[in-house]
C-alpha positions in Angstrom: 39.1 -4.1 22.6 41.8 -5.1 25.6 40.2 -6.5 28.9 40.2 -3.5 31.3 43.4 -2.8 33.6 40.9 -2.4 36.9 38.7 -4.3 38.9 35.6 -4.9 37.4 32.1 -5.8 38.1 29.9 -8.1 35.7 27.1 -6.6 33.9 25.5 -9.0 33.9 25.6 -11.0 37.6 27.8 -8.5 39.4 30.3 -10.6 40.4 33.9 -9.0 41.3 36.8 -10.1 38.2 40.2 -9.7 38.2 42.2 -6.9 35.8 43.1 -7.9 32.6 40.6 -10.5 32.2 38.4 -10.8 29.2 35.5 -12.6 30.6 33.6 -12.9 34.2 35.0 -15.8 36.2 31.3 -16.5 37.6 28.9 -16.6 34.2 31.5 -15.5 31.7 30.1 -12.7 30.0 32.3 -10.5 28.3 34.5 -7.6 30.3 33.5 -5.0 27.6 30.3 -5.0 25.9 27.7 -2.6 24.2 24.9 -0.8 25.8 23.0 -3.4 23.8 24.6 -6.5 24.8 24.1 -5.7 28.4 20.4 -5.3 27.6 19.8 -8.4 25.6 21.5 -10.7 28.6 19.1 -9.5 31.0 16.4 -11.5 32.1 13.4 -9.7 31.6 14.7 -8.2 28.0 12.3 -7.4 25.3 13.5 -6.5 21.7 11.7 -2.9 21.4 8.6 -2.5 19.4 10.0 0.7 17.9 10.8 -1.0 14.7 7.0 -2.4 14.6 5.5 0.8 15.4 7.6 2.7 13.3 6.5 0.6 10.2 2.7 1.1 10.7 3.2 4.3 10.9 4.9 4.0 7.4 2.1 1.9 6.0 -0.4 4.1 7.4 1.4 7.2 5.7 1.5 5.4 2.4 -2.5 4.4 2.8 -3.7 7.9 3.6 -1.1 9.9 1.2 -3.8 10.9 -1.7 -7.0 10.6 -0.2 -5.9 11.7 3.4 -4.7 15.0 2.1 -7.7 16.2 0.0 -9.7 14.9 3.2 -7.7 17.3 5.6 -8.5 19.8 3.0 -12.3 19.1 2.9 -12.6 19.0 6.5 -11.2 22.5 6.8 -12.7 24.0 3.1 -16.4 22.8 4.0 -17.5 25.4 6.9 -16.7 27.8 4.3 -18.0 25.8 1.7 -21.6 25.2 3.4 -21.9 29.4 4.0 -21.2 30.0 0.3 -23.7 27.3 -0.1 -26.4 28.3 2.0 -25.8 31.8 0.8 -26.7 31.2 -2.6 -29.7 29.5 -1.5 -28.6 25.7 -1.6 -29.1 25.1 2.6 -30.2 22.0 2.7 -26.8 21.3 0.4 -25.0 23.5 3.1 -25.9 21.2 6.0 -25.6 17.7 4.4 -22.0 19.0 3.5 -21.4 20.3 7.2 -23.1 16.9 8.9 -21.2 14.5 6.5 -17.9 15.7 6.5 -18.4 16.6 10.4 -19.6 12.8 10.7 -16.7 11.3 8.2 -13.9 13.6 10.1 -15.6 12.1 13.6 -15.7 8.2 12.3 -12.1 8.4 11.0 -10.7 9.8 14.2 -12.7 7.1 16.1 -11.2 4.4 14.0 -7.9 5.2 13.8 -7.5 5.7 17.9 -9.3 1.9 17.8 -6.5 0.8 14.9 -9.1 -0.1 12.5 -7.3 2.2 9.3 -8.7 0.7 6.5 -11.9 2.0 7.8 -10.4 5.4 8.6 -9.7 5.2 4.7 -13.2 4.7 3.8 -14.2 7.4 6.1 -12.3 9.3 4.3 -13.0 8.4 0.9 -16.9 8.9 1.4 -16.9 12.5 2.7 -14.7 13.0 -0.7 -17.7 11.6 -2.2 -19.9 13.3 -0.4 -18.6 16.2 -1.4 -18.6 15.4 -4.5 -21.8 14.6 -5.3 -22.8 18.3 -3.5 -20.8 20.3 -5.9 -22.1 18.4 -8.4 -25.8 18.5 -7.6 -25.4 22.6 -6.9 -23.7 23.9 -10.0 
């Protein structure tokens, strides 16, 4: 791009320049820059952790994509579950389902607001096996 036709302030010190200049007199940064150039020769800049964030997010996705789903399932499935149970006469089945999923449910939520995923995963992956070691031992 051409060098504006105007006066111009500096983005970046403020100083007054002349029209058609390319370049502040005072620090010499350039007359026409991106919203992104102006931000990166700022002082107190820092590159934004969107990328980061964005990529644990990702990975957490990725670690949770089997497992996570049959335990979102479970979690809803097993208040259900536990009245069938106790209903055919299994209750002490019924509320180890209902207190181990309700625990395993509680323990991944507590470690995923603390960052600690991998045991959010094995949270998850016992109250599968909790469950299924239930319908195993009551058909």
């Amino acid at each position: 791009m051409s060098a504006p036709a105007y006066r111009w302030l500096c983005h970046k010190c403020g100083s007054p320049n002349e029209p058609h200049t390319e370049a502040c007199a005072a620090c010499g940064f350039a007359a026409v820059a991106s919203a992104e150039q102006i931000d990166r020769s700022r002082p107190d800049y820092r590159p934004p952790k969107y990328d980061a964030a964005r990529s644990e997010l990702a990975e957490r996705i990725w670690l949770f994509f089997p497992e996570g789903v049959l335990g979102a399932v479970l979690v809803l499935v097993a208040p259900f579950w536990s009245i069938r149970l106790a209903f055919s006469g299994h209750v002490a089945a019924a509320f180890v389902l209902v207190a181990g999923v309700g625990l395993a449910a509680y323990a991944f939520v507590q470690f995923m607001r603390r960052g600690h995923k991998y045991l959010g995963y094995f949270a998850t992956v016992g109250a599968l096996a909790l469950a299924f070691v239930v319908y195993s031992s009551t058909q």
